[in-house]
N, C-alpha and C positions, 0 to 999 in steps of 0.2 A: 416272523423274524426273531422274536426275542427269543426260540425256544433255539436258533445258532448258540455254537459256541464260540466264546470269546476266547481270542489269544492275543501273549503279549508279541509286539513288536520293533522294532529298532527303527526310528523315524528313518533315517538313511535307507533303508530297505525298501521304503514306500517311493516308484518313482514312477511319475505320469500317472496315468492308471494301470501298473503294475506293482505285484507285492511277493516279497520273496520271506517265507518264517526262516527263522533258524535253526541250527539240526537241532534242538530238545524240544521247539515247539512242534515242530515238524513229526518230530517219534512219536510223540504224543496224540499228534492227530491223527498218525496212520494205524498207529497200532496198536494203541489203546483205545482211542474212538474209532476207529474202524471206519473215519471219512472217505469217501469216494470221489471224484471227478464230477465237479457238478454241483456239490454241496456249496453252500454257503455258509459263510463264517462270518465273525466280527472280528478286529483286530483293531489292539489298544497301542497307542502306541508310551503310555505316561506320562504327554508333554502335553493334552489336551486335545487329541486328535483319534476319532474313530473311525473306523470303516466299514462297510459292510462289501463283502468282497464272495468272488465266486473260485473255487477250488477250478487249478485246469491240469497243472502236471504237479504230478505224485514221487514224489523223490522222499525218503527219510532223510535227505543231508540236507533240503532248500525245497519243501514244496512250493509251490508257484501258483498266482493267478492274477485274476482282474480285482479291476478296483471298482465296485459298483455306485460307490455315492461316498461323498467324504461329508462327516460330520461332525464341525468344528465344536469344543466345550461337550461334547458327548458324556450325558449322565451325571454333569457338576451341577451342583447349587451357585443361585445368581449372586450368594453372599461369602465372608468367608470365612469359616472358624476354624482357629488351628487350637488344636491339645495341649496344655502340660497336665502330665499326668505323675503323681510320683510312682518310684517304680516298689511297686507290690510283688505279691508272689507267679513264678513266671506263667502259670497256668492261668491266672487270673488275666497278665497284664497282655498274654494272646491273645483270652479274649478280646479285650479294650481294643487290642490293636485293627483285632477282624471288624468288630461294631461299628468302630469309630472311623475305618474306612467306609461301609456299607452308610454310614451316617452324613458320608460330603466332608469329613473334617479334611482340611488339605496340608496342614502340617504337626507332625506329634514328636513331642520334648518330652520325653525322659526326666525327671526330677527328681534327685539326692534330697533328699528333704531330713529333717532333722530326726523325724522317727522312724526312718526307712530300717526296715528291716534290711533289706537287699540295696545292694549298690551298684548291680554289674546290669550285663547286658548283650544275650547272645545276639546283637547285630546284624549278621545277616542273616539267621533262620527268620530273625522279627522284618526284614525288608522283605522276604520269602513269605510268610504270614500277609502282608499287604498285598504283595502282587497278586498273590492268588485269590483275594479278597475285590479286590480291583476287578478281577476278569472275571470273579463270579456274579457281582455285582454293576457290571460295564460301567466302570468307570474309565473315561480317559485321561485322566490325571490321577497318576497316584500318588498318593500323601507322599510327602519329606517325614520321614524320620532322621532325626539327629541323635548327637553324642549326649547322654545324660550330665546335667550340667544343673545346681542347685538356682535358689529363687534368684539371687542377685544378681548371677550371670544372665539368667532367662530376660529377667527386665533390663537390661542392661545392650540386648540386642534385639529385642523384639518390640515395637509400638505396635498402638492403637489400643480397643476397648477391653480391658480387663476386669472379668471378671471369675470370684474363686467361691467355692462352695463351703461354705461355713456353718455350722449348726445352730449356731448360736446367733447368727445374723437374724434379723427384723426383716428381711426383705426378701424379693420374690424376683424370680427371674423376669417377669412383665412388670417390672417396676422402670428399669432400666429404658433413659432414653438413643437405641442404637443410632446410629451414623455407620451406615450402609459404605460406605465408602473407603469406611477403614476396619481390616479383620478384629473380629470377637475373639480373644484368646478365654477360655476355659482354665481356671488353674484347680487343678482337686489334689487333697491331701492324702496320706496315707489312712492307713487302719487307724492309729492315735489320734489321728489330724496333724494340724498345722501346730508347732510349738508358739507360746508368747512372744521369741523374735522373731519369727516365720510370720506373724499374724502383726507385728511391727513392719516389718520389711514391707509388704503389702499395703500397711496405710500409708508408709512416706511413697508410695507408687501407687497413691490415689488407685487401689482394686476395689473395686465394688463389691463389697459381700452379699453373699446370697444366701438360702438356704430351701431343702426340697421338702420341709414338714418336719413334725415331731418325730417320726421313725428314723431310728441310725442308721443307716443305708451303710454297705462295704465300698470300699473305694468305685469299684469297673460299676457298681450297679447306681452310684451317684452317676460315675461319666456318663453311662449311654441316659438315664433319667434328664442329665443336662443337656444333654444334644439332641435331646429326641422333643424336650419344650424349644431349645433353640431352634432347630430344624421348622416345627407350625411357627413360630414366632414371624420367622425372615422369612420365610418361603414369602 
């Protein structure tokens, strides 16, 4: 089964045990994978819900089929860590986006941070980057990306356990006592780091500092480095 391929889907679409793609998932499966009648698929649909389904009528506008087993949390992590990442350069920060999907993270913040080089943010090619990371990775929930929005707005709408990557910190990611109950936010800085009010802002919002060794790690190779000890930590 896992060697199906996955496609996204529009929960509405999914009804009783029938499923109908839509015409681009649909082009795609007929005539660039070259699926047949009969094949079986996986379809996501990014609200938490997978399926594993059998092709039966071949249409490029609406292929169609059955629903063969529905599988609720499909491919999530039982805990839950969302991103801020600030925003780097944008080759880099695709990767971060592709990683950190493949990684369980379920929500990722854009960060204006005081050394950003970059400020912007091609928004939908970077929701396109997820999804496609999502089905390659079967996930059925795919991360929330939001508007880039600097540190004090970030804490300002978002609770629970914060913690941010600091070089200079004493401390280690397995230091940290988690509470499973409420999401681990991630905060990493740019190439420079975090400025002295950045690194203020942060202690009046009680964030736990951490750091991953004597080596200066680039911004994407701290992220996946952090999500990847979070990841064995919670699992």
């Amino acid at each position: 089964m896992i060697l199906d391929h996955a496609f996204k889907i529009n929960p509405n679409d999914v009804t009783s045990n029938k499923f109908t793609l839509s015409k681009a998932e649909s082009y795609h499966a007929i005539r660039v994978l070259r699926l047949k009648k009969k094949d079986k698929i996986w379809l996501l649909d990014g609200k938490g819900n997978g399926y594993h389904a059998k092709i039966e009528i071949l249409k490029s506008n609406g292929l169609s089929g059955q629903i063969i087993k529905h599988f609720p949390n499909y491919g999530e992590n039982d805990h839950s860590i969302n991103l801020a990442i600030s925003l780097i350069k944008r080759s880099k920060f695709e990767i971060v986006l592709e990683k950190a999907t493949e990684l369980g993270v379920q929500k990722i913040t854009p960060i204006v941070a005081e050394r950003c080089t970059k400020t912007t943010l091609n928004f939908d090619r970077s929701k396109k980057i997820i999804i496609e990371a999502s089905k390659q990775c079967r996930r059925s929930k795919f991360p929330m990306l939001t508007k880039p929005i600097d540190l004090i707005n970030y804490f300002s709408v978002n609770v629970g356990q914060m913690l941010a990557g600091v070089m200079t910190s004493p401390n280690k990611l397995e230091d940290v006592n988690y509470t499973l109950d409420k999401p681990v936010h991630v905060i990493i800085g740019p190439e420079g780091d975090f400025s002295d009010n950045e690194l203020n802002i942060m202690r009046k919002n009680n964030v736990f500092n951490y750091n991953l060794g004597q080596r200066r790690l680039r911004s994407e190779t701290a992220t996946l480095y952090s999500l990847s000890v979070l990841n064995e930590i919670l699992r």
